[in-house]
BADOTOR-432036 format. One record per residue: residue number from 1; x, y, z of N, C-alpha, C in turn. Coordinates in nm, 2 decimals, m for minus. Atoms other than C-alpha are relative to their C-alpha. Layout:
- k|nxx|nyy|nzz|caxx|cayy|cazz|cxx|cyy|czz
- NUM|X|Y|Z|X|Y|Z|X|Y|Z
...
# end
This chain:
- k|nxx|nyy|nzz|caxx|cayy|cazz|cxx|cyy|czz
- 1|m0.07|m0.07|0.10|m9.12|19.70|3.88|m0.11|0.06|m0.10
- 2|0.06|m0.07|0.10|m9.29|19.96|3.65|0.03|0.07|m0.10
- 3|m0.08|m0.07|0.10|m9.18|20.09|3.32|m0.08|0.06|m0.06
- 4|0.05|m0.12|0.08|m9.30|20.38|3.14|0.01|0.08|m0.09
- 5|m0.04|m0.05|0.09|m9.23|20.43|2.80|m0.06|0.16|m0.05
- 6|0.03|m0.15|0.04|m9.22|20.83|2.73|0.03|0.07|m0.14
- 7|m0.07|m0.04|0.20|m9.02|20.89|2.38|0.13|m0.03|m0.04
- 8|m0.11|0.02|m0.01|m8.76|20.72|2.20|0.06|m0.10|0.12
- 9|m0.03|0.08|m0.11|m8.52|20.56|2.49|m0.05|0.05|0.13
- 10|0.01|m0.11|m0.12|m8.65|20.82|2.74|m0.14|m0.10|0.07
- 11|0.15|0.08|m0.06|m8.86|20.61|3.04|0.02|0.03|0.13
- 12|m0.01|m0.01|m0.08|m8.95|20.64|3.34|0.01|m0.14|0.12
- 13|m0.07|0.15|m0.08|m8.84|20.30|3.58|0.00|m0.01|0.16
- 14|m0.01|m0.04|m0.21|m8.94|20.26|3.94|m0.01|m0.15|0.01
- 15|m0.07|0.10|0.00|m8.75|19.98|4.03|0.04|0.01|0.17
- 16|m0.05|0.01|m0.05|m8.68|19.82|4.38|m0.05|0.18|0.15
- 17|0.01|m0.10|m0.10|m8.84|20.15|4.59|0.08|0.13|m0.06
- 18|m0.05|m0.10|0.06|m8.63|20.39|4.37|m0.11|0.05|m0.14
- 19|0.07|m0.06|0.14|m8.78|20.61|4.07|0.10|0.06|m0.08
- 20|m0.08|m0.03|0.12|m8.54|20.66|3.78|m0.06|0.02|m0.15
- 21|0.04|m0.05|0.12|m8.57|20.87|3.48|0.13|m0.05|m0.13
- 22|m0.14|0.05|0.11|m8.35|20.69|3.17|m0.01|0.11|m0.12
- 23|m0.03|m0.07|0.21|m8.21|20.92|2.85|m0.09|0.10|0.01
- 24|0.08|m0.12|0.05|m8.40|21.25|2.90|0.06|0.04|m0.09
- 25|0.03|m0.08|0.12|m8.46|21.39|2.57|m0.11|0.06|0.03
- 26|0.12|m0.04|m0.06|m8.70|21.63|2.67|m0.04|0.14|m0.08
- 27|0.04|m0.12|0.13|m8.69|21.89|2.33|m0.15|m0.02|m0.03
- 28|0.14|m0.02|0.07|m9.05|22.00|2.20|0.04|m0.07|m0.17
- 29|m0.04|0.07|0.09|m9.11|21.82|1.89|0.04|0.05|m0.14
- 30|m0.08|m0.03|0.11|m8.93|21.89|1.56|0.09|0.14|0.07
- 31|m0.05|m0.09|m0.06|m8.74|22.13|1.79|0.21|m0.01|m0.09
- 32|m0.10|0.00|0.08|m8.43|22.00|1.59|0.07|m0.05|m0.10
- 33|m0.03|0.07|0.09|m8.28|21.92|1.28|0.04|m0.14|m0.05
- 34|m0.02|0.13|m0.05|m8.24|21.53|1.15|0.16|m0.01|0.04
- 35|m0.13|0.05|m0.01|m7.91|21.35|1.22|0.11|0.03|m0.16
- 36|m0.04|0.01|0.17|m7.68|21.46|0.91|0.09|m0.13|0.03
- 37|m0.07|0.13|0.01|m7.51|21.17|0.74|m0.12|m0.09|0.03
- 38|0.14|0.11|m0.03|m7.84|20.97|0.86|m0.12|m0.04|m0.11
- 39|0.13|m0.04|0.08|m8.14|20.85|0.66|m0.06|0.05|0.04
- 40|0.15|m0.10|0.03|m8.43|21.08|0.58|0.02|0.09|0.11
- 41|m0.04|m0.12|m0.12|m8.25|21.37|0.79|m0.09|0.12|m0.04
- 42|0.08|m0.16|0.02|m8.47|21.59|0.61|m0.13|0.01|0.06
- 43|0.11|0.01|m0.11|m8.71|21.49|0.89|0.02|0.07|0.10
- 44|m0.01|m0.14|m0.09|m8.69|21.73|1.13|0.01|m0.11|0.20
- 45|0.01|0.09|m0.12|m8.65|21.56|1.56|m0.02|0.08|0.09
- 46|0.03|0.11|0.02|m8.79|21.49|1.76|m0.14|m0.02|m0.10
- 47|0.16|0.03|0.09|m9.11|21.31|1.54|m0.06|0.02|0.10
- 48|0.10|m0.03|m0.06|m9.31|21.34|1.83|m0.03|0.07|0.13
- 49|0.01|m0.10|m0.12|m9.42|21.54|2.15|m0.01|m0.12|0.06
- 50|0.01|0.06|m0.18|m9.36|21.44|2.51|m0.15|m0.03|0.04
- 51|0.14|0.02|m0.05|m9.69|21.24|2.63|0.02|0.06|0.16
- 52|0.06|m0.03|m0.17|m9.69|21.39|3.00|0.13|0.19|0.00
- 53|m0.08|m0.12|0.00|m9.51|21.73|3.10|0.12|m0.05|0.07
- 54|m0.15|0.03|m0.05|m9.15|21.78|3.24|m0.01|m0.05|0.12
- 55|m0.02|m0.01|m0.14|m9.22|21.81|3.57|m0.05|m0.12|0.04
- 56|0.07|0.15|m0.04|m9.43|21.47|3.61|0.19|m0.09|m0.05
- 57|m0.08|0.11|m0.03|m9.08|21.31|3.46|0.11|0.02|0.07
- 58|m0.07|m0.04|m0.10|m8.86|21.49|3.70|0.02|m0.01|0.14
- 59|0.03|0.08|m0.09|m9.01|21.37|3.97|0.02|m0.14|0.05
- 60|m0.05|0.11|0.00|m8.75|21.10|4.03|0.10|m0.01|0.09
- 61|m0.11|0.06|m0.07|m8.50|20.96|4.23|0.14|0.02|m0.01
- 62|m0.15|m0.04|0.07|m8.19|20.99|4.03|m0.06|m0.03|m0.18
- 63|0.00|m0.05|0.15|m8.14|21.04|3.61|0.10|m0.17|m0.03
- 64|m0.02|0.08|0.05|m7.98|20.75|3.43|0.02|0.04|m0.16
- 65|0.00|0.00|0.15|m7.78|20.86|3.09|0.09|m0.11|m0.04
- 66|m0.08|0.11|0.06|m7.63|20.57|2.91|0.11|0.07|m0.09
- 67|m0.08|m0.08|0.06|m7.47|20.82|2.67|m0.02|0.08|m0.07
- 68|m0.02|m0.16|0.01|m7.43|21.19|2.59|m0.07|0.04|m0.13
- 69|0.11|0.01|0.12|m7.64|21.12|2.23|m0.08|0.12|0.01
- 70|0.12|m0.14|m0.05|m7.87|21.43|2.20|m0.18|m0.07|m0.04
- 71|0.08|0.05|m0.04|m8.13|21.18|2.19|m0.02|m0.10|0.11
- 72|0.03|0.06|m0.16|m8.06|21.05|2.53|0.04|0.07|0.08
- 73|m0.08|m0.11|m0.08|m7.91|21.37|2.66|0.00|0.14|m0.07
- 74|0.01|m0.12|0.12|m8.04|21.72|2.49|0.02|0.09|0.05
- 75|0.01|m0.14|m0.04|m8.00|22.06|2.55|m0.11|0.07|0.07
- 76|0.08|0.01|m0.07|m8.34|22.06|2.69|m0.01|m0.06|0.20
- 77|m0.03|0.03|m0.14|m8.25|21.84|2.96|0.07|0.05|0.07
- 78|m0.04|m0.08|m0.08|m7.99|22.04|3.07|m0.03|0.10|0.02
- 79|0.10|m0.12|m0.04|m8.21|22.32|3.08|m0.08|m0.01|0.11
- 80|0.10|0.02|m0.08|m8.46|22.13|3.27|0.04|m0.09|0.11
- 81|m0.01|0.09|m0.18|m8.32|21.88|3.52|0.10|0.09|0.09
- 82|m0.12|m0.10|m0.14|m8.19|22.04|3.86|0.19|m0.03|0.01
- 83|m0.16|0.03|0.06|m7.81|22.07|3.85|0.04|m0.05|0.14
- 84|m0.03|0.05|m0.16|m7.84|21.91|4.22|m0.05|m0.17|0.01
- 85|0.06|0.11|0.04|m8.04|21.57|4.07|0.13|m0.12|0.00
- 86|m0.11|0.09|0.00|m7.84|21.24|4.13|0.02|m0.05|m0.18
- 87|m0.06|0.06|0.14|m7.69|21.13|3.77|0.08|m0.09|m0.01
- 88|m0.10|0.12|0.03|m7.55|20.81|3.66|0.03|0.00|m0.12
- 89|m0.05|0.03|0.15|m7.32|20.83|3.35|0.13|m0.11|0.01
- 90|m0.04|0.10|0.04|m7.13|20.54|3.19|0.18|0.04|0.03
- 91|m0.18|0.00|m0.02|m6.75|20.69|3.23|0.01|0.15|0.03
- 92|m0.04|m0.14|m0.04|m6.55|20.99|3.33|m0.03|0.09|m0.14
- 93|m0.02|m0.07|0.14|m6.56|21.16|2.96|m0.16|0.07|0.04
- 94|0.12|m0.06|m0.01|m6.95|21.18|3.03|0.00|0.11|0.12
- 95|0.00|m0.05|m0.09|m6.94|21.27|3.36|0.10|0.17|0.03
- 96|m0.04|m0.13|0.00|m6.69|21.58|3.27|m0.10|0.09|m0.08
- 97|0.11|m0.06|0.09|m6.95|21.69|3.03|m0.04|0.08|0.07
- 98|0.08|m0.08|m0.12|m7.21|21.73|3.27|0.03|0.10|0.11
- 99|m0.09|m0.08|m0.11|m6.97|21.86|3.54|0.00|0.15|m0.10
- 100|m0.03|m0.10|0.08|m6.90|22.11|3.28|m0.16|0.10|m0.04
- 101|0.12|m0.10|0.02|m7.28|22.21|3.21|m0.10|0.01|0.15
- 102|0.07|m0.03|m0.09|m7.32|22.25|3.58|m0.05|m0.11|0.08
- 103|0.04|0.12|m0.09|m7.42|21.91|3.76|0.09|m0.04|0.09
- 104|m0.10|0.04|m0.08|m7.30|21.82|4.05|0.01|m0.10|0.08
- 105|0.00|0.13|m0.07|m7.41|21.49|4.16|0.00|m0.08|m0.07
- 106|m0.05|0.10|0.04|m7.24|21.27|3.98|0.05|m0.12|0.00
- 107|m0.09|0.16|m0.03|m7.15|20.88|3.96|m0.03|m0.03|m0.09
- 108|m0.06|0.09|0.12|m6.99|20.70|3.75|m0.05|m0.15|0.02
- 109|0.01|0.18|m0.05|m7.12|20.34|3.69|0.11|m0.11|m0.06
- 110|m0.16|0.09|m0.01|m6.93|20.04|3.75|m0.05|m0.15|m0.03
- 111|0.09|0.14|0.00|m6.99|19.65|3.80|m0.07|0.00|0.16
- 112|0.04|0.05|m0.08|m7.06|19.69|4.13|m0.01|0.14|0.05
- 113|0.04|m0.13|m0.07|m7.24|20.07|4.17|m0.17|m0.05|0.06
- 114|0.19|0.01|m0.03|m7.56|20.08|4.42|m0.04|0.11|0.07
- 115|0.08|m0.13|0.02|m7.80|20.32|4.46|m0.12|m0.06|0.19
- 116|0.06|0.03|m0.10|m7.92|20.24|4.89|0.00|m0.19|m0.07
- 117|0.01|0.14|0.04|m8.08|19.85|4.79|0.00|m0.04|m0.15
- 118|m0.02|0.05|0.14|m8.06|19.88|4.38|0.15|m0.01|m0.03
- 119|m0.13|0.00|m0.04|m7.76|19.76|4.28|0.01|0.04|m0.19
- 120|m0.02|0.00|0.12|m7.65|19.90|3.92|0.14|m0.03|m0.06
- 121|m0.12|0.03|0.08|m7.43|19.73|3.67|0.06|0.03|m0.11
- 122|m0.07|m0.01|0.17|m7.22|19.85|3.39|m0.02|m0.08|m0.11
- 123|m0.03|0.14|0.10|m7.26|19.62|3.10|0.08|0.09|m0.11
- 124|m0.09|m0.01|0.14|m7.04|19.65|2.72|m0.16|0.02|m0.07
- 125|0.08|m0.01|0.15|m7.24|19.82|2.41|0.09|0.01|m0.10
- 126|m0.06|m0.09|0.13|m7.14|19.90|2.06|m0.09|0.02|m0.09
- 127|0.10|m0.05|0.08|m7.31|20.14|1.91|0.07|0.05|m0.15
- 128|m0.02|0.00|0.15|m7.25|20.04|1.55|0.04|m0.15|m0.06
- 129|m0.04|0.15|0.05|m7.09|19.74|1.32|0.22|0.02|0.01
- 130|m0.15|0.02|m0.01|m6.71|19.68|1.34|0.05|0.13|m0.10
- 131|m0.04|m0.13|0.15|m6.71|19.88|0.98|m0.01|0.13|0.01
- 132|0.02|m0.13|m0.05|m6.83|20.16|1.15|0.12|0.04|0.09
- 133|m0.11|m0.10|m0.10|m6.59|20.20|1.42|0.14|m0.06|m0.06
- 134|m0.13|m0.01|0.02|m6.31|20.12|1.17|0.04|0.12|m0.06
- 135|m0.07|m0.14|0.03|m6.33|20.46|1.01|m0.05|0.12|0.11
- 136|0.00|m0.07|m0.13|m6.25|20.72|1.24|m0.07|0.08|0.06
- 137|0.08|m0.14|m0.07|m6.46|21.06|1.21|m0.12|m0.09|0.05
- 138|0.10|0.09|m0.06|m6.77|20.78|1.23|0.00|m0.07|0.16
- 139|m0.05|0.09|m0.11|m6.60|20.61|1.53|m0.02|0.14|0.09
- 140|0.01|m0.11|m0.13|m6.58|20.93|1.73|m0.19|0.08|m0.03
- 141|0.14|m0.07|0.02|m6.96|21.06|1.62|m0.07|m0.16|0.08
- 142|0.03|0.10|m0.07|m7.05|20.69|1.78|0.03|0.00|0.13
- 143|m0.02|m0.01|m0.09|m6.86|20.69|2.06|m0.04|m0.12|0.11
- 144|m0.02|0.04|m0.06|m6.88|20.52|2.34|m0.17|m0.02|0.06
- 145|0.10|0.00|m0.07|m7.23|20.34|2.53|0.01|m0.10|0.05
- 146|0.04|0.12|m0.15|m7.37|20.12|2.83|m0.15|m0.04|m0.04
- 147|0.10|0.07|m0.05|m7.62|19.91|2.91|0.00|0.01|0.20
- 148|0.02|0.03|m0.11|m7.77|19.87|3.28|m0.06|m0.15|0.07
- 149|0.07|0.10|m0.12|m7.84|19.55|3.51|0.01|0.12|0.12
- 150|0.05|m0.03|m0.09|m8.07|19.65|3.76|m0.06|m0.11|0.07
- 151|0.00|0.07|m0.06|m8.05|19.42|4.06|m0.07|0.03|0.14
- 152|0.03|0.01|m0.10|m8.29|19.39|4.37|m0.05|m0.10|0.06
- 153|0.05|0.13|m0.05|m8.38|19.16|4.64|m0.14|m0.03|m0.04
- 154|0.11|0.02|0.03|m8.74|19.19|4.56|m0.07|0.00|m0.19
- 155|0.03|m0.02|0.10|m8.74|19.24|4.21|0.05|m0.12|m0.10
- 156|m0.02|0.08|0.14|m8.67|19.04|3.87|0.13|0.05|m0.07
- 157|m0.17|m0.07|0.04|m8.30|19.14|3.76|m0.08|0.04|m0.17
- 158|0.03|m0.07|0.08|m8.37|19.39|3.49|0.15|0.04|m0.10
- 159|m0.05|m0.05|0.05|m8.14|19.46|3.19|m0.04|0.12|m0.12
- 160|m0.01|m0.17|0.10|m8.15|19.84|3.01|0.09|m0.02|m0.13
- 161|m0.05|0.04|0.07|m8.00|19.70|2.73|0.16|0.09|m0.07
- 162|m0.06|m0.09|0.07|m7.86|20.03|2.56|0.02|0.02|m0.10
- 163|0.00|m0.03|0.15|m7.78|20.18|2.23|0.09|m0.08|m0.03
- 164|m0.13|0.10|0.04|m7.60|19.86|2.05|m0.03|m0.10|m0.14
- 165|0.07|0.14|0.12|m7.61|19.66|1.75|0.02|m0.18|0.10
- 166|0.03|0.11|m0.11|m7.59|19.28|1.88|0.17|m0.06|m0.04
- 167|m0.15|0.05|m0.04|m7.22|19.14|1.97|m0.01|m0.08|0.06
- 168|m0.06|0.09|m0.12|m7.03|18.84|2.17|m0.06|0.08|0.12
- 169|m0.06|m0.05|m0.09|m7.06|19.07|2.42|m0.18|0.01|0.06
- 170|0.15|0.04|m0.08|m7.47|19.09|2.46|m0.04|m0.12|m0.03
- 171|0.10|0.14|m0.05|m7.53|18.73|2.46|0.07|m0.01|0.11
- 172|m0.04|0.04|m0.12|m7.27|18.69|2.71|m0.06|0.09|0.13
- 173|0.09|m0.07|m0.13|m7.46|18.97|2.95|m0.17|m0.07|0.03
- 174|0.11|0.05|0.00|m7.75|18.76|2.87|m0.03|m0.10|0.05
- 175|0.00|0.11|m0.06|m7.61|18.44|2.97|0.06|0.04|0.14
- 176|m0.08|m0.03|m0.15|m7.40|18.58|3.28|m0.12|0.01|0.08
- 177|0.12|m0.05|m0.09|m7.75|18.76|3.45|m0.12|m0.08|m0.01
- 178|0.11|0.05|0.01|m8.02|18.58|3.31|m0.14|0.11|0.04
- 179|0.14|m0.09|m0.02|m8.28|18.89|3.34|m0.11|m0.06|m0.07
- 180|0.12|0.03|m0.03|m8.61|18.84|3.41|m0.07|0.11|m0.14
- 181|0.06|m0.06|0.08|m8.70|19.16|3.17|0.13|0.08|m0.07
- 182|m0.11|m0.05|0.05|m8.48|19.32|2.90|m0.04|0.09|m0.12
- 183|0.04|m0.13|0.04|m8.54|19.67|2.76|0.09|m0.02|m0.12
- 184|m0.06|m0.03|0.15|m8.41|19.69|2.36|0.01|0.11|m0.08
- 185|0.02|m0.13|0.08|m8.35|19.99|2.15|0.02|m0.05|m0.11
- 186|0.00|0.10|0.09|m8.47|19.85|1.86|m0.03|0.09|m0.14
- 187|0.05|m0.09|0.11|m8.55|20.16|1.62|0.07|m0.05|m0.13
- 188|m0.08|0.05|0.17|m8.25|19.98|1.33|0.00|0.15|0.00
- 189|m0.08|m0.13|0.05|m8.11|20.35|1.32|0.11|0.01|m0.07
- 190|m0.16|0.07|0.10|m7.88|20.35|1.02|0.06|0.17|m0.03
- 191|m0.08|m0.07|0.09|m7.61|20.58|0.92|0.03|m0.02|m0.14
- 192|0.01|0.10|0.14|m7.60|20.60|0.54|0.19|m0.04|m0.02
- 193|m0.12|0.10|0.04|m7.32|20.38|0.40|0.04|m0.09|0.08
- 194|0.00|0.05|m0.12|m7.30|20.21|0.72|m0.06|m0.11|0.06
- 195|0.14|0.07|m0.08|m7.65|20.05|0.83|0.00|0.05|0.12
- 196|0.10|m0.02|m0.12|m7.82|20.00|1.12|0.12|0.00|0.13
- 197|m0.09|m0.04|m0.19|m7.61|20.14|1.49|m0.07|m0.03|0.13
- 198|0.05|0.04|m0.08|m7.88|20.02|1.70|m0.03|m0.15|0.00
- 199|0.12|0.12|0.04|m8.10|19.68|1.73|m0.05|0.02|m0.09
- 200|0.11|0.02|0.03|m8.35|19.61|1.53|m0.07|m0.20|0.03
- 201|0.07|0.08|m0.03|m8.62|19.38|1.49|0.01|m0.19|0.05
- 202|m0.02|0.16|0.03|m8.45|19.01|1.47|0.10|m0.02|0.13
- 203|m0.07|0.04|m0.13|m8.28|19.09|1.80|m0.09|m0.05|0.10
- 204|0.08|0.06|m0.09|m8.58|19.03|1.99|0.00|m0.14|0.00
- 205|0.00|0.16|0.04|m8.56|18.66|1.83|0.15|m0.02|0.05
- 206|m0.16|m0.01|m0.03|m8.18|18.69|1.91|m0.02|m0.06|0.18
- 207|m0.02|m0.05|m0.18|m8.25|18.78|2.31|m0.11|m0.11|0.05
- 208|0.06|0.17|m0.01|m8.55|18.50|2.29|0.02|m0.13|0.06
- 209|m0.03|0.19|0.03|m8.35|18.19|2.20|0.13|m0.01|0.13
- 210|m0.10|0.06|m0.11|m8.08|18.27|2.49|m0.09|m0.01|0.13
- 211|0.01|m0.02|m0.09|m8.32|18.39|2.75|m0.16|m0.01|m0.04
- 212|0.11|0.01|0.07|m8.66|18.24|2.65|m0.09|0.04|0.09
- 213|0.13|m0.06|m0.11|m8.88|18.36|2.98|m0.01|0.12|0.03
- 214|m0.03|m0.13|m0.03|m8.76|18.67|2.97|m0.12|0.10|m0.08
- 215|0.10|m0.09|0.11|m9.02|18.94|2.86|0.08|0.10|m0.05
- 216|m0.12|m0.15|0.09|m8.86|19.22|2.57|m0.07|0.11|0.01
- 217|0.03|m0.09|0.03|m8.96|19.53|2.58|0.05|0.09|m0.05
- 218|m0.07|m0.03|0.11|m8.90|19.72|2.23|m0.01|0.16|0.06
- 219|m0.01|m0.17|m0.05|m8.82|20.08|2.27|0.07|0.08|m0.10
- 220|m0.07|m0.09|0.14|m8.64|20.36|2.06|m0.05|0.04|m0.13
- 221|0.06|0.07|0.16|m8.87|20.33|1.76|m0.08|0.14|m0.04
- 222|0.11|m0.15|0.06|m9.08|20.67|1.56|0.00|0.06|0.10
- 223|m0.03|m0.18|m0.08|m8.94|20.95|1.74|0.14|0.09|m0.07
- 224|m0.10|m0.06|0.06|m8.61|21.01|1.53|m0.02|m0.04|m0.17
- 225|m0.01|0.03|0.14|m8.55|21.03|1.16|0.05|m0.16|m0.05
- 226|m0.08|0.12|0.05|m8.29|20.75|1.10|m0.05|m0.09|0.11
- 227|0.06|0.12|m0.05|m8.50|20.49|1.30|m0.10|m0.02|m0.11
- 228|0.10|0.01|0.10|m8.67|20.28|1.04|m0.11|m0.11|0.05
- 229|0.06|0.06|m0.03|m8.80|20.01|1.25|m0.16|0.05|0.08
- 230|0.12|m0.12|m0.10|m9.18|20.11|1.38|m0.05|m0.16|0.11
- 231|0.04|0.06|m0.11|m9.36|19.92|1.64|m0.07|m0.14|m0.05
- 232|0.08|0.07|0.12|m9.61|19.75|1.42|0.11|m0.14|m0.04
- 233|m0.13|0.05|0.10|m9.33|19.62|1.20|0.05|m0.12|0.09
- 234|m0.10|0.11|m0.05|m9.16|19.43|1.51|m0.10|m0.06|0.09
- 235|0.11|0.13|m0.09|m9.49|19.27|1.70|m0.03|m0.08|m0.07
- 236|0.01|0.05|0.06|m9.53|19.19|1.37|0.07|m0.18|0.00
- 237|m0.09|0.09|0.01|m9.25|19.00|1.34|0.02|m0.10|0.08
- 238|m0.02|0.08|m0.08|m9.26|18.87|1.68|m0.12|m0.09|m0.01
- 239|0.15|0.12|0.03|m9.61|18.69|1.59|0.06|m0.08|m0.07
- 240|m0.03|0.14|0.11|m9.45|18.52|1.28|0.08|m0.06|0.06
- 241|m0.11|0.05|m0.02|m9.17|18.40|1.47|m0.09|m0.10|0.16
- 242|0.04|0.09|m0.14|m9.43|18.25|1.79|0.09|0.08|0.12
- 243|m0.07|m0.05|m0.11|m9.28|18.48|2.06|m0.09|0.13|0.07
- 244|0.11|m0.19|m0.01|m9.56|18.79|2.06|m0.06|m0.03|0.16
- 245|0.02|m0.02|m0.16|m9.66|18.68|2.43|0.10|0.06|0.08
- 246|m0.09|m0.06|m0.05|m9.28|18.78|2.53|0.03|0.10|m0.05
- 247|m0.11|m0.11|0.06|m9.24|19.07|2.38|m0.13|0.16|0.01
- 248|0.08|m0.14|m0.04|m9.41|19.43|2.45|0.11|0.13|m0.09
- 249|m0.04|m0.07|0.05|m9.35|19.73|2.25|m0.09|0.15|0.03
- 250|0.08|m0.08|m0.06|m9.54|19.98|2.47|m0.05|0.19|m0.10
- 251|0.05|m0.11|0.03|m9.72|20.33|2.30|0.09|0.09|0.10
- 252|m0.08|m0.11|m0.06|m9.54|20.68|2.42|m0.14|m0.02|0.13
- 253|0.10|0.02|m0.12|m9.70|20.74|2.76|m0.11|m0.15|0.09
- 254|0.05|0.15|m0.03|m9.80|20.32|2.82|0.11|m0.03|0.08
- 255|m0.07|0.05|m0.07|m9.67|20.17|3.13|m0.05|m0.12|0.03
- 256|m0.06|0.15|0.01|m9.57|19.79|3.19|0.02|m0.02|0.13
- 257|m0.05|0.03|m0.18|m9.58|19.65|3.59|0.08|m0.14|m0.07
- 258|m0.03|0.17|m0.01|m9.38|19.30|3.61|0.03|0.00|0.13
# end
């Protein structure tokens, strides 16, 4: 297994004999305005340039969007990936999207979709706090996301965690699978009045204490405006807490074998 953090959630994942590109965002940088309603939107996204060119991350197997976010899914990308490339999105709503800007190899994931010997599983996110998806226009600008288990015979069951604050619902994928490695989007991206719609830093201590041999790998973090968590900030943390051997927070362009 090798992982290849590129910007944001965007990575490259060769898993199992397959090569999968997750959440292309693949805009030049400040190519577009912050998140309104977000903090410090008068930051311009993305913060930073793509470490490798398109074509090195296109050179994949199949695509992997968790959800339609224009930082896991931009106008760039539909510009740039072939409208012939295998694509795995989280439900039909996604999948008409795409259908709609031209792609035509589409699958829907499930609990029990596989890709030849990888087997990919749907898991539950919620990208936000309860409070968030009680009021409505917020609830639909949230929307709907996934997580991935990635299961092979030769490999270490892998969970892609997804864009989510922390719920019943990811300890229980935590205790059902028991992954070996478990990818975090940990940037604490807050909506104002709201908070944080992602992870942040106290999840890695969270994901730890259920699955303590598991190595974390933080992701999401200084590439969008309303991400406040940086990298630093959360190795930090994981030293004070005695955990900084399990936990990896890889540089844009740093890749991770397990």
């Amino acid at each position: 297994m090798k992982l290849t953090q590129i910007r944001n959630a965007t990575q490259l994942l060769t898993f199992g004999g397959k090569r999968f590109l997750i959440d292309p965002m693949l805009a030049e940088k400040g190519a577009r305005p912050g998140f309104e309603g977000s903090v410090r939107s008068h930051i311009r996204n993305p913060m930073v340039a793509l470490p490798v060119d398109i074509a090195t991350l296109l050179d994949v197997d199949a695509i992997i969007v968790t959800h339609t976010h224009s930082d896991h899914w931009d106008d760039a990308a539909v510009a740039h990936v072939p409208k012939a490339m295998r694509i795995y999105v989280q439900n039909e709503p996604d999948a008409q999207l795409l259908h709609s800007q031209g792609f035509s190899n589409l699958h829907i994931l499930s609990d029990s979709t596989r890709f030849d010997e990888v087997e990919l599983i749907k898991t539950d996110c919620q990208h936000g706090s309860d409070a968030a998806y009680a009021h409505p226009q917020l609830a639909a600008r949230l929307g709907e996301s996934c997580g991935v288990i990635f299961r092979h015979p030769a490999e270490e069951t892998l969970w892609l965690a997804g864009d989510s604050v922390w719920t019943p619902s990811i300890a229980r994928t935590l205790r059902q699978f028991s992954p070996g490695v478990v990818i975090l989007n940990t940037g604490w991206a807050h909506v104002l009045e709201f908070g944080p719609i992602i992870f942040g830093k106290e999840d890695i201590l969270r994901t730890h204490q259920i699955v303590p041999e598991a190595r974390i790998v933080a992701t999401h973090m200084e590439a969008l405006n309303h991400c406040l968590t940086t990298r630093k900030e959360l190795l930090d943390y994981a030293q004070d807490n005695l955990i900084a051997s399990r936990v990896s927070a890889p540089a844009d362009g740093e890749s991770l074998i397990f």
